[in-house]
C-alpha positions in Angstrom: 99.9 61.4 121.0 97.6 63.1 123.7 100.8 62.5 126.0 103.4 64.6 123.5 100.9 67.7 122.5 100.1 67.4 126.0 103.8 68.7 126.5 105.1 70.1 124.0 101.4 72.3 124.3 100.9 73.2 128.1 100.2 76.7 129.3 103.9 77.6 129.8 105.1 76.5 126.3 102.8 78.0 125.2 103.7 81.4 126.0 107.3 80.5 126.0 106.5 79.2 122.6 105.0 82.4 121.1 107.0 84.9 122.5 109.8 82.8 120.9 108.0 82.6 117.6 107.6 86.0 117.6 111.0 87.2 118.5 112.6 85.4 115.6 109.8 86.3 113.3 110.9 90.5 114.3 114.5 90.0 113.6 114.7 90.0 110.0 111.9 93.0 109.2 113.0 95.1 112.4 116.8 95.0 111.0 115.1 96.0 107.1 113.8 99.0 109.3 116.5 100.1 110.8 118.4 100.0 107.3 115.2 102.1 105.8 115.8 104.8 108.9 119.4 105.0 108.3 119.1 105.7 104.9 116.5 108.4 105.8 118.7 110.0 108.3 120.8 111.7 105.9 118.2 113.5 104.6 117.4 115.2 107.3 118.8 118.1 108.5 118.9 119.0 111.9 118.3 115.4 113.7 120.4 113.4 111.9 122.8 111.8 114.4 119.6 111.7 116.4 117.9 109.7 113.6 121.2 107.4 112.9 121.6 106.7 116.9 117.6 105.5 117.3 118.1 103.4 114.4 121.0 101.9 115.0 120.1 101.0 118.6 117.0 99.0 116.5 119.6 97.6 114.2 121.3 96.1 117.5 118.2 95.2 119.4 117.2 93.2 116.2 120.4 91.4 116.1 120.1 90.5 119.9 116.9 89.3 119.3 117.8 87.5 116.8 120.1 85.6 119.2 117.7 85.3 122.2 115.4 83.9 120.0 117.8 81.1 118.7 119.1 80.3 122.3 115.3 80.2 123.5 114.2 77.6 120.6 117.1 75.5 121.5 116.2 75.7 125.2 112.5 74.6 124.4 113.8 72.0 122.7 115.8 70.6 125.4 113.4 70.9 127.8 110.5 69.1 125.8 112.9 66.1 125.3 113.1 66.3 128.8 109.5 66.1 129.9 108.7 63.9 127.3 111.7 61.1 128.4 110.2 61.6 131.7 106.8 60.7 130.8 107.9 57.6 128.8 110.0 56.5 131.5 107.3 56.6 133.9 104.5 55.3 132.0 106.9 52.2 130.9 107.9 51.6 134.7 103.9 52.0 135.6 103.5 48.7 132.6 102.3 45.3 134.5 105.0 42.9 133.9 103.0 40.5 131.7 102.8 43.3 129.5 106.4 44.8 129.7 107.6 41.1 128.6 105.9 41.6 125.4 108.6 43.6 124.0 112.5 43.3 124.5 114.2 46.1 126.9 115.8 47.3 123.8 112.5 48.4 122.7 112.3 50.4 125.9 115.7 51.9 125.7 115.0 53.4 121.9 111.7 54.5 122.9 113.1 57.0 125.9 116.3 57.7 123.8 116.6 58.2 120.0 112.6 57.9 119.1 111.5 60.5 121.7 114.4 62.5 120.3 113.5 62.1 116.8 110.2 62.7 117.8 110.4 65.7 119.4 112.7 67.7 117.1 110.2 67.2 114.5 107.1 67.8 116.1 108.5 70.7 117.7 110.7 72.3 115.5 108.4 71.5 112.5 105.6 73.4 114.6 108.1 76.1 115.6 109.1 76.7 111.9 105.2 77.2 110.8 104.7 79.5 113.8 107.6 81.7 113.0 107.2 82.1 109.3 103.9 82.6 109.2 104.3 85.0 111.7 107.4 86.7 109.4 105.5 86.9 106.5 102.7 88.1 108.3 105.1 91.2 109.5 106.6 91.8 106.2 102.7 92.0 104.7 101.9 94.5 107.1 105.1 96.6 106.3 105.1 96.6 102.9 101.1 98.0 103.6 102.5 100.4 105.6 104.5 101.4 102.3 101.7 101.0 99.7 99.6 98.3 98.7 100.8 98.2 95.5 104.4 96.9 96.3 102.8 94.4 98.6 100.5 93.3 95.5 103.8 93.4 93.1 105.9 91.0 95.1 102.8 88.8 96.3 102.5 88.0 92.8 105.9 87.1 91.7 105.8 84.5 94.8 102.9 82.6 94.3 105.0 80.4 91.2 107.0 80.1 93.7 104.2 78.8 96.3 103.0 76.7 93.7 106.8 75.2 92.7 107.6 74.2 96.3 103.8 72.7 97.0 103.5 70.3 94.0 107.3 69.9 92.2 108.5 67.5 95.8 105.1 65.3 94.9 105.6 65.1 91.1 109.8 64.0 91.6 108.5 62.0 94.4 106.4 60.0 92.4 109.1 59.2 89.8 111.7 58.4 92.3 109.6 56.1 93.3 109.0 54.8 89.5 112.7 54.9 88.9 113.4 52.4 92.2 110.6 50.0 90.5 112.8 50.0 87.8 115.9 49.6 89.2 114.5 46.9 91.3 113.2 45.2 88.0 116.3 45.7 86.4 118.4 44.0 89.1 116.0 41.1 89.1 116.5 40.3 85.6 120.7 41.2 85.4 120.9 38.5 88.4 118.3 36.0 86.2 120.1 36.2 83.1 123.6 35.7 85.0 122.8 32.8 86.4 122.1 31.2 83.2 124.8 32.6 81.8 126.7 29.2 80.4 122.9 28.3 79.0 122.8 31.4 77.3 126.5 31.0 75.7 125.9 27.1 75.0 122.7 27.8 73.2 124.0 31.3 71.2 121.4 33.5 72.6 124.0 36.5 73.6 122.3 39.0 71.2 118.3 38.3 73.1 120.2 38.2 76.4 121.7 41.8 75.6 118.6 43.3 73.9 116.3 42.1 76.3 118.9 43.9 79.4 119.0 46.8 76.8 114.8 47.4 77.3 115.6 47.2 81.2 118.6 49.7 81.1 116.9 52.1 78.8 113.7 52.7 81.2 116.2 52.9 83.9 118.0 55.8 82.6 114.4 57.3 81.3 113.4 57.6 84.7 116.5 58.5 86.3 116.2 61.7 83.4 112.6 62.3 84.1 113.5 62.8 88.1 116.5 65.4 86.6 114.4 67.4 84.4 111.8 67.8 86.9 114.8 68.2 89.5 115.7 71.4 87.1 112.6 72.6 86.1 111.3 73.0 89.6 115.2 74.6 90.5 114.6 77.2 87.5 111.0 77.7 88.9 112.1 78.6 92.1 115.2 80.6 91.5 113.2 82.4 88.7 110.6 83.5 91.2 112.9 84.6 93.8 114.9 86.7 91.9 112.0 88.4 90.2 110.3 89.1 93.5 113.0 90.5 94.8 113.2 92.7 91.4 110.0 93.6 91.9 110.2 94.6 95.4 113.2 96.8 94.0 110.8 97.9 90.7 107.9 98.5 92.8 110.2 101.3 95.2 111.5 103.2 92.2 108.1 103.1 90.6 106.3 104.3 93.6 108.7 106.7 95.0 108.5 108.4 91.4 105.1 108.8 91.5 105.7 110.4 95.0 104.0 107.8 96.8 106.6 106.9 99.0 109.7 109.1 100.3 113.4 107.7 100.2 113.3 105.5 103.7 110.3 103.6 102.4 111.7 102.6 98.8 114.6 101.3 100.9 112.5 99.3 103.0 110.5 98.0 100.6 113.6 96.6 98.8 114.8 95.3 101.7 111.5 93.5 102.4 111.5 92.2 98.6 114.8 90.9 99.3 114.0 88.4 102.2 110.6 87.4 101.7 111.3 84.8 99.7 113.2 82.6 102.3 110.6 82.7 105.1 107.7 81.8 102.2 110.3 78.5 101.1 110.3 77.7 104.8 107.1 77.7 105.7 106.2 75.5 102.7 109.4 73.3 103.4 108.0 73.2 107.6 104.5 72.7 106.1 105.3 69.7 103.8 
C-alpha cells in the first residue's frame, strides 16, 4: 500500500493532481459567472459590448478548462498505471525463486495487468472525485457568500436531506439485499429438497404441505424483494425531492433578495445558476466518498 500512495502521491502528482482538481472544480461556477455578467451587460449603458466580450471570453476559458482538465485526469491516470506496473514488475522479478514458485505465473500476469488497473482507477479516480468536489462545493459556498449569506443558508438547507438520503439509504437497501439473497438462497434449497422427493410426496398425498410449506418460502422472497423497492423509491423521492427544491430555493432566495435590494440583477442570476448545479457535485462527492 506504501508502494501505490507512494505513486499515485509523490511531489509531482501532487501538484499535477491539484492543479487538475482545481481546474475541473472552476469550470462549472466560472461558466455560472460568466452567465451572471452577461445578463448584467444589458443593463448597462455605455460598456456593454465591453461587458458581453470579458464575459464571454470567461464563458470560453471555462469551457476550455473544462476540457484540459478532463484530458489532464485521463493523463494522470495513464501514467499512474504506468509507474505502478513498473513497480510490480520489478519487485516480482527482484522475488527469490523459492518464493516466486509459491504462486502460478498467472498470478503474476493479473497482478501487473487487470488488478493494478482496477486498482488504480479506483484509488485514483475515487481520490480525484473527493478532491474536485469538495473543491467545487467549496467555490460555489464562497460565491453564493459573495451574493448574500442568506441564499447560501437557503440552499445549504434544502441539501442536507439530501446529504443524509445518499449517506444512509445505500446502507439500509444494502442490508436487505443482502436479507433478500438469504432468502432466495433458502428458498432454492428447499424447491430442490422437495423436488427430489417429489414421487414420495405424490405417493404419500402430501401435495397441499409440499405447496404451503414452498408458499412460506416464496412469500418472504417477494417481502424482501418489496422491502429493497420501497426503500429503492423512497430514497429516489428523497433525493429528487431535495434537488429540485434546492434548486427552487436557489431561484426563491434571488427573487427574494433582489426584492429586498440586496442583490442587483447579475447576482440573482448567479445565484440561480449556482442553485442549479450544486446539487450534482454534493451527490458526487457522497457517491466518491462511499
Amino acid at each position: 500500500m506504501k508502494r501505490i500512495l507512494a505513486v499515485f502521491f509523490n511531489c509531482n502528482s501532487v501538484i499535477r493532481i491539484m492543479i487538475t482538481a482545481l481546474l475541473a472544480a472552476a469550470s462549472q461556477p466560472l461558466i455560472a459567472w460568466s452567465m451572471a455578467g452577461l445578463s448584467g451587460a444589458f443593463l448597462e449603458n455605455d460598456l456593454i459590448y465591453v461587458t458581453v466580450f470579458r464575459n464571454i471570453l470567461i464563458l470560453l476559458l471555462a469551457l476550455f478548462i473544462a476540457w484540459f482538465a478532463d484530458n489532464s485526469k485521463a493523463n494522470l491516470l495513464l501514467d499512474s498505471e504506468f509507474e505502478l506496473r513498473k513497480q510490480v514488475f520489478d519487485s516480482i522479478y527482484a522475488m527469490p525463486i523459492d518464493e516466486f514458485e509459491k504462486k502460478d505465473s498467472g498470478a503474476y500476469y493479473n497482478q501487473i495487468g487487470r488488478d493494478t488497473q482496477i486498482l488504480s482507477k479506483e484509488l485514483f479516480e475515487g481520490t480525484l472525485k473527493i478532491i474536485v468536489n469538495g473543491l467545487s462545493i467549496g467555490l460555489i459556498a464562497v460565491l453564493l457568500l459573495y451574493c448574500h449569506w442568506m441564499s447560501f443558508l437557503i440552499i445549504l438547507i434544502f441539501l442536507l436531506p439530501l446529504t443524509v438520503n445518499n449517506l444512509l439509504m445505500p446502507q439500509k437497501i444494502a442490508a436487505c439485499q443482502e436479507r433478500s439473497m438469504q432468502t432466495l438462497v433458502g428458498m432454492t434449497v428447499k424447491i430442490k429438497d422437495l423436488l427430489s422427493g417429489f414421487f414420495t410426496a405424490r405417493f404419500q398425498e402430501g401435495e397441499k404441505q409440499v405447496s404451503e410449506s414452498m408458499y412460506t418460502h416464496f412469500a418472504a422472497s417477494a417481502a424482501a424483494e418489496k422491502q429493497i423497492m420501497k426503500l429503492a423509491n423512497l430514497s429516489g423521492l428523497i433525493a429528487n425531492s431535495s434537488v429540485t427544491l434546492s434548486q427552487f430555493s436557489g431561484l426563491f432566495a434571488a427573487f427574494y433578495l433582489m426584492r429586498l435590494g440586496k442583490i442587483d440583477f447579475p447576482q440573482f442570476v448567479l445565484i440561480f445558476q449556482l442553485g442549479m448545479i450544486v446539487s450534482e457535485p454534493v451527490i458526487s462527492l457522497i457517491n466518491a466518498v462511499i
